[in-house]
C-alpha positions in Angstrom: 0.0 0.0 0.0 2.8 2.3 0.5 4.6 1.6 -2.6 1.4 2.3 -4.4 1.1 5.7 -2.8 4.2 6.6 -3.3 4.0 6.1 -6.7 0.2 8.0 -6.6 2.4 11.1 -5.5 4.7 10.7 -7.7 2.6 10.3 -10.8 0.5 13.4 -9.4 3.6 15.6 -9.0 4.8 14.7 -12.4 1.6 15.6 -13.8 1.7 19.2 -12.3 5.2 19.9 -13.0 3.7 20.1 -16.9 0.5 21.2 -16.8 0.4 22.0 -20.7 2.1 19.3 -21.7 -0.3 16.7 -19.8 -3.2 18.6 -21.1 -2.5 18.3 -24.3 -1.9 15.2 -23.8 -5.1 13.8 -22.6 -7.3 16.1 -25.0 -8.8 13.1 -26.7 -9.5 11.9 -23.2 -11.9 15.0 -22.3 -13.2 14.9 -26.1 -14.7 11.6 -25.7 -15.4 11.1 -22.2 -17.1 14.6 -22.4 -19.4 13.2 -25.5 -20.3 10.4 -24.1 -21.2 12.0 -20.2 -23.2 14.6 -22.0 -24.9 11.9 -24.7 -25.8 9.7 -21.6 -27.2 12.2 -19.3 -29.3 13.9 -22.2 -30.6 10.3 -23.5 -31.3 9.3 -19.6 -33.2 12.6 -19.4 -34.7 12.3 -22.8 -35.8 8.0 -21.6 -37.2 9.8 -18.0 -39.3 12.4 -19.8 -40.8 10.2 -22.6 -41.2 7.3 -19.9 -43.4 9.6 -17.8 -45.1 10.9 -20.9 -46.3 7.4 -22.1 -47.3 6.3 -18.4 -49.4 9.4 -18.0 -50.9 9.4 -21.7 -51.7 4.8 -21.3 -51.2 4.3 -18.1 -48.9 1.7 -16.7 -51.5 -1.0 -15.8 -53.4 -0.7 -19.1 -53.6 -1.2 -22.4 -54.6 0.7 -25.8 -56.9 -0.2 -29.0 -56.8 1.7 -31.8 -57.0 1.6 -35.4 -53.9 1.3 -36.8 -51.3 0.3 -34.0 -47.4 0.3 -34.2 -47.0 1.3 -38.0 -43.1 1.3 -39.8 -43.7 3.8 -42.7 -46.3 5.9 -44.2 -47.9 3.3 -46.6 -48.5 1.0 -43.8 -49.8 4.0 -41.9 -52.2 4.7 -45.1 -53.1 1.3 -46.1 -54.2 0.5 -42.1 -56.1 3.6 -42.6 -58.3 3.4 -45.4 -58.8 -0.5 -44.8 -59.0 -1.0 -40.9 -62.6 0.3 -39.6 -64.0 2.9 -37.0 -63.5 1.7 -33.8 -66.9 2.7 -31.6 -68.6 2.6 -28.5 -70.3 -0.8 -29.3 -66.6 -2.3 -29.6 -65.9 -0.9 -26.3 -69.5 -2.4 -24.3 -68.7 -5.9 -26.7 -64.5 -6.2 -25.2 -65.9 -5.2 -21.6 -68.9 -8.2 -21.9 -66.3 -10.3 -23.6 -64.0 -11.0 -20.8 -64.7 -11.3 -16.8 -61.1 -10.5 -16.0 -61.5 -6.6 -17.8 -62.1 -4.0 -14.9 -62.8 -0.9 -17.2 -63.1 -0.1 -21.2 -62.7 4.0 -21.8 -63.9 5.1 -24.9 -62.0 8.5 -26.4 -61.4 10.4 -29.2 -59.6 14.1 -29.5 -58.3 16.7 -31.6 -57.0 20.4 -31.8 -59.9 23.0 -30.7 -60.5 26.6 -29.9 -61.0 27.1 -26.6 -62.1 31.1 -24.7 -63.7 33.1 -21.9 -65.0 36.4 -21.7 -62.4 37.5 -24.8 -59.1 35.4 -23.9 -58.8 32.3 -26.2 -56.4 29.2 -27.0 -56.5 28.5 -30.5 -55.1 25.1 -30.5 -56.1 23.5 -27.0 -56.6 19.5 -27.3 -60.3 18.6 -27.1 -60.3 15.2 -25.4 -63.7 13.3 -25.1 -64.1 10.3 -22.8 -66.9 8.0 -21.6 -68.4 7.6 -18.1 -65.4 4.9 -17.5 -62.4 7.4 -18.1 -62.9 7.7 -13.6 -61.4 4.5 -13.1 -58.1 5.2 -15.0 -55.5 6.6 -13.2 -54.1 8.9 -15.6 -57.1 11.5 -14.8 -57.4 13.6 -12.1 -58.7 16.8 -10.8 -56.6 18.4 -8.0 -58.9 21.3 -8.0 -63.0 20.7 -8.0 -63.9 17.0 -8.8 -64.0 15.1 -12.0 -67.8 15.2 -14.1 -69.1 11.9 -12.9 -70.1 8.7 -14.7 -73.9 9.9 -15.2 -72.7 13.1 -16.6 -70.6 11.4 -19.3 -74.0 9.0 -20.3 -76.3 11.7 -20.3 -74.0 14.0 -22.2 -73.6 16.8 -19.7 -71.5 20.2 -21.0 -69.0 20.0 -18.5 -65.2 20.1 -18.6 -62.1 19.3 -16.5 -59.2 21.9 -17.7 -55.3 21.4 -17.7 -53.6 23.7 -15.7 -52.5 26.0 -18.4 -56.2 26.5 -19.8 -56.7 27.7 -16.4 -54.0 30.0 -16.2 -54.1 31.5 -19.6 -57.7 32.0 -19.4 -58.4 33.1 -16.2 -54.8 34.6 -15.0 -55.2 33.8 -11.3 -59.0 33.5 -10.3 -61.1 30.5 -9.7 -62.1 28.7 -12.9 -64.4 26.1 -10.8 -68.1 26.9 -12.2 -67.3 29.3 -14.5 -68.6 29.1 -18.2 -66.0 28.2 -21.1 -66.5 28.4 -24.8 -65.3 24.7 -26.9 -66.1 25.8 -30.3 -68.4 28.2 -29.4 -70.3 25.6 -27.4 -70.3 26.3 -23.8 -69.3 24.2 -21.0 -69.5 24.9 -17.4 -65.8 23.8 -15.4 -66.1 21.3 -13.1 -62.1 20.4 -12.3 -58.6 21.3 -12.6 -56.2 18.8 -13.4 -52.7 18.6 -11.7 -49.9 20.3 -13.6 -48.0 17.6 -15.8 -45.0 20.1 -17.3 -43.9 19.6 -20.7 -42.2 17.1 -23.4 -40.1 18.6 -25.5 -41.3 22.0 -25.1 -44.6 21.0 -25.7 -47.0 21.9 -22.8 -49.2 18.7 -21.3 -51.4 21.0 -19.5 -53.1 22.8 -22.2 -56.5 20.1 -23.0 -59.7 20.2 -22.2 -61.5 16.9 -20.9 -65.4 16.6 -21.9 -68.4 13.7 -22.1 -67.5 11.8 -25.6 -71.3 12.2 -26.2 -70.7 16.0 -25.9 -67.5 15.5 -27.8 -69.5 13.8 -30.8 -72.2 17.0 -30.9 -69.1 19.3 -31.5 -66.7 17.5 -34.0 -69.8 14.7 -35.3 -69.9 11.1 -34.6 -67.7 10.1 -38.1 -64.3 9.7 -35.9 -62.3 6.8 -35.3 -62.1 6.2 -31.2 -59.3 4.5 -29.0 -60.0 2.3 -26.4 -58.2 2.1 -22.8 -58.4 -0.9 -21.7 -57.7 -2.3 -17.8 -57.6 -5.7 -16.4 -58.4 -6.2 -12.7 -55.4 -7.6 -12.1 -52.1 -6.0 -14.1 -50.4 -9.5 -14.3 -53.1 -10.9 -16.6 -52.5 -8.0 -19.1 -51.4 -10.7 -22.1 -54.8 -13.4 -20.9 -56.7 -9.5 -21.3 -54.9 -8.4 -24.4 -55.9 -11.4 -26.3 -59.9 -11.9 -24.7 -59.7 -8.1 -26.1 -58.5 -9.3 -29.4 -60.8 -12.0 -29.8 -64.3 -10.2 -28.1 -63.0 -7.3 -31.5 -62.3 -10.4 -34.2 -66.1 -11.5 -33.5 -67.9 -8.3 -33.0 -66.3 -7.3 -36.7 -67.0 -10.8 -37.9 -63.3 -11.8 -39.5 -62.4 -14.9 -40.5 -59.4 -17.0 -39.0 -57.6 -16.9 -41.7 -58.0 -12.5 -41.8 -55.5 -10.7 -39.7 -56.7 -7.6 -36.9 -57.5 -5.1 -38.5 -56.8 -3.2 -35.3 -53.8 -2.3 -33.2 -53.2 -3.6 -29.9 -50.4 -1.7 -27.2 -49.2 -1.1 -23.9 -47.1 1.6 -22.5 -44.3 -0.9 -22.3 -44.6 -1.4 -26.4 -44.0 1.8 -26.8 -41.5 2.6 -24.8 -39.7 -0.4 -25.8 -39.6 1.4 -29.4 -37.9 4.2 -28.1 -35.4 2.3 -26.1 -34.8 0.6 -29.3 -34.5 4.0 -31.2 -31.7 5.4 -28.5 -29.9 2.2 -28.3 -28.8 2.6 -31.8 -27.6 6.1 -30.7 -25.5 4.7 -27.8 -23.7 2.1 -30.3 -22.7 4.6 -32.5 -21.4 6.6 -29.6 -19.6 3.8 -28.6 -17.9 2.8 -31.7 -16.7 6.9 -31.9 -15.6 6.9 -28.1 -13.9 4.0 -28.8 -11.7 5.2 -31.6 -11.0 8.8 -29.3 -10.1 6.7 -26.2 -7.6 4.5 -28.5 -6.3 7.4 -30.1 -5.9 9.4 -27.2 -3.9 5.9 -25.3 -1.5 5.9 -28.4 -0.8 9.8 -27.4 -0.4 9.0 -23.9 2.2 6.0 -24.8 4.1 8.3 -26.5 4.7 10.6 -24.0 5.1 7.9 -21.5 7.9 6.7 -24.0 9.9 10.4 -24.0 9.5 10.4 -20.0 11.1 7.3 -19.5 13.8 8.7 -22.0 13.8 11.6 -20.0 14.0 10.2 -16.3 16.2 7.3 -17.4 19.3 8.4 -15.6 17.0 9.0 -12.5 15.3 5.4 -12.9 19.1 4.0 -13.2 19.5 5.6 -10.2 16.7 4.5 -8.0 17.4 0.9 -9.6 21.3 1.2 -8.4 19.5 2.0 -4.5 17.6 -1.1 -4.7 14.2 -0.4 -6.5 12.5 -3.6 -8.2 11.4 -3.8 -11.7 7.8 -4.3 -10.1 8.4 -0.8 -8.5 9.9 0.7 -11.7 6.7 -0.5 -13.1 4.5 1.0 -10.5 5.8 4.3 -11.0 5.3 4.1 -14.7 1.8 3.0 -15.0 0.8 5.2 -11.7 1.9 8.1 -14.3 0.0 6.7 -17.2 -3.2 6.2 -15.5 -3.4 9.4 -13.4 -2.4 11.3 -16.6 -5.6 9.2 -18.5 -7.8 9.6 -15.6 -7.1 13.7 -15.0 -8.5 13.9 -18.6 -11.5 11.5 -17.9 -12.4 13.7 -15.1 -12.3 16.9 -17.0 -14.1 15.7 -19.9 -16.2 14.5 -16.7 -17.2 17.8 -16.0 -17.3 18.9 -19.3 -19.7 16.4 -20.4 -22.1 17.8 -17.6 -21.7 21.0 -18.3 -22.3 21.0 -22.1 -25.5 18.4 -21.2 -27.2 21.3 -18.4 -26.3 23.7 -20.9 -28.7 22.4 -23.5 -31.1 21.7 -21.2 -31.4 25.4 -20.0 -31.5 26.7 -23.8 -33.4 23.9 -25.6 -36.4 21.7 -24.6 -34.4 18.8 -24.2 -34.2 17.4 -20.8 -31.2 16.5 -18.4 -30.6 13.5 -15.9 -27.2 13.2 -14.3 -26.6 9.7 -13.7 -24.0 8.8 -11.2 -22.8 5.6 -13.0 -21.6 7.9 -16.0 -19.4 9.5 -14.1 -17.5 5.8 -13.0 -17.9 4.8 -16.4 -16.5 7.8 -17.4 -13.0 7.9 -14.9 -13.3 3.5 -14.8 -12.5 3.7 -19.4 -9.6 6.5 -19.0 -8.1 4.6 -15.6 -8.2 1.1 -18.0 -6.7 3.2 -21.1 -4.1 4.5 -18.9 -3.1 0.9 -17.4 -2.9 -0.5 -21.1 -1.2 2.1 -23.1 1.2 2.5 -20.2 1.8 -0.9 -19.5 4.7 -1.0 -22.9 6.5 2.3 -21.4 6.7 0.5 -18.0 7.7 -2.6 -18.6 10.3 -0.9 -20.8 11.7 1.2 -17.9 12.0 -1.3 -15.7 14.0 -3.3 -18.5 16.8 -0.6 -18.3 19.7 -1.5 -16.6 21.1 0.7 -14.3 24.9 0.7 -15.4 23.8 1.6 -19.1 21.4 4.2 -17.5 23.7 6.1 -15.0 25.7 6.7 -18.0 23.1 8.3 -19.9 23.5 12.2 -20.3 
């Protein structure tokens, strides 16, 4: 333990004594580590954002029906919509007969709407329309007033629950509960305020407007295709519900066994798995170009580990001549060689955090600083370090000490 701290202070002194010369050296050190701190902790905060995002728009303990599903391209996206039907309410009431173990079926259908009062107006506020079993899915809630109940939604009531930004913009401060809204010129009296949700990318999630789907239908017509939330009593028989789903829609729409769905089936879980997908690819790619920096940057740091031993050779005669082993000769060496790789992974370190906060403060994209990118980071330059120096050491302590006493 004292031989290794010996060489620690040794290999730290060294490294001040040329500042300049051990930054430049370890440059490609701070370039990659830096790219990949500051790729990891926007991705991680990009992953946290859309994970919430997903949960609160599905839900984590159900499931979604709509009419076209996961889609690759835009012809699949155009064939599934001209040949896949509506879905409607009667779909929903035939999936929640179909299957004891389904808890709750929500019918809804939205779209981009004008909403005002008393002069101030949103232009582009989404219009969401839900029936009477929306209550029974987490993902709505009303931390002002209450949410319109169950009988309201069947018997079409005008009544809304507003995100928190509606409530702001148009009424700037004072109580929105029982007040009179305008949904294309159709009024609606405000029953709730949902909790504040932030936003994804810059794009506000508080700016909607919940109504009755029967209310919905009288503004935008009854010609619109509907999704369907779907929620088991029990999450762990999500596939048993998936496919009692699947088959309750197969019969209601009369297909044939040999005719595929012509309806998509997901869960928050498919989606997200998508996007891990998507940001994997980026992290390979990030990988393959870290890889390359850190191997250039260990060639540079060989190098120089190369001159120093032809610099110091006279004092690593010396030292040998007083008794030092080769295993301490080699100590010293790769002590050097891995403090000088890992004072660049910890700048690039920093610099990687910095340049990720920094774009989170000036763009929409978010930020998560992960504690295990900062090991990864110091753990790749420490290993560089070790094997790039590992030649220059086992080099020195080849010397012997005769030929290198008499080295000018």
């Amino acid at each position: 333990m004292a031989r290794f701290l010996e060489a620690l202070w040794l290999a730290l002194d060294a490294v001040w004594s040329h500042k300049l010369r051990s930054l430049l050296t370890v440059l490609g050190n701070i370039v990659a580590v830096a790219s990949i701190v500051a790729v990891v902790t926007l991705i991680e905060g990009m992953n946290e954002t859309v994970s919430d995002a997903v949960t609160s728009e599905a839900g984590a303990d159900s499931f979604l029906i709509d009419r076209v599903g996961i889609i690759n391209d835009e012809d699949e996206a155009e064939r599934a919509r001209r040949l896949n039907p509506l879905l409607t309410v009667d779909e929903a009431d035939a999936v929640a007969r179909f299957s004891p173990t389904v808890d709750a079926v929500m019918a809804r259908s939205e779209r981009r709407g004008r909403v005002e009062y008393r002069g101030r107006q949103l232009e582009r506020a989404q219009i969401e329309g839900v029936s009477d079993d929306y209550v029974r899915f987490s993902n709505y809630d009303a931390e002002r007033g209450r949410l319109f109940t169950p009988t309201e939604a069947q018997r079409r009531r005008p009544v809304a629950v507003i995100g928190w930004e509606v409530a702001d913009r148009l009424f700037e401060g004072a109580d929105p509960l029982g007040r009179l809204i305008k949904v294309e010129n159709r009024p609606f009296r405000v029953v709730g305020v949902s909790r504040k949700r932030g936003a994804v990318f810059g794009q506000s999630q508080d700016e909607f407007v919940i109504v009755p789907l029967g209310a919905f239908q009288q503004i935008f017509g009854t010609h619109r295709s509907l999704s369907l939330l779907v929620r088991p009593h029990d999450p762990a028989d999500m596939d048993a519900v998936m496919d009692d789903a699947a088959v309750a829609l197969r019969i209601h729409r009369k297909l044939k066994p040999t005719q595929d769905n012509d309806f998509g089936m997901l869960t928050s879980g498919t989606i997200l798995g998508i996007w891990e997908r998507a940001t994997s690819g980026i992290f390979a790619v990030l990988i393959g170009v870290v890889a390359l920096s850190l191997v250039v940057g260990g060639i540079v740091i060989m190098n120089i580990m190369l001159m120093v031993v032809t610099e110091r050779t006279r004092e690593i005669g010396l030292r040998k001549a007083m008794g030092a082993r080769r295993r301490d000769i080699v100590w010293q060496i790769l002590a050097e060689s891995a403090v000088l790789s890992m004072v660049g992974g910890l700048a690039g370190t920093g610099l990687g955090f910095a340049i990720a906060l920094t774009i989170e403060r000036t763009t929409p994209v978010p930020a998560s600083v992960q504690p295990w990118s900062v090991g990864l980071g110091i753990g790749m330059t420490a290993i560089v370090g070790l094997f790039f120096g590992l030649y220059p050491a086992t080099r020195a302590a080849a010397l012997s000490p005769i030929e290198a006493l008499r080295k000018d």
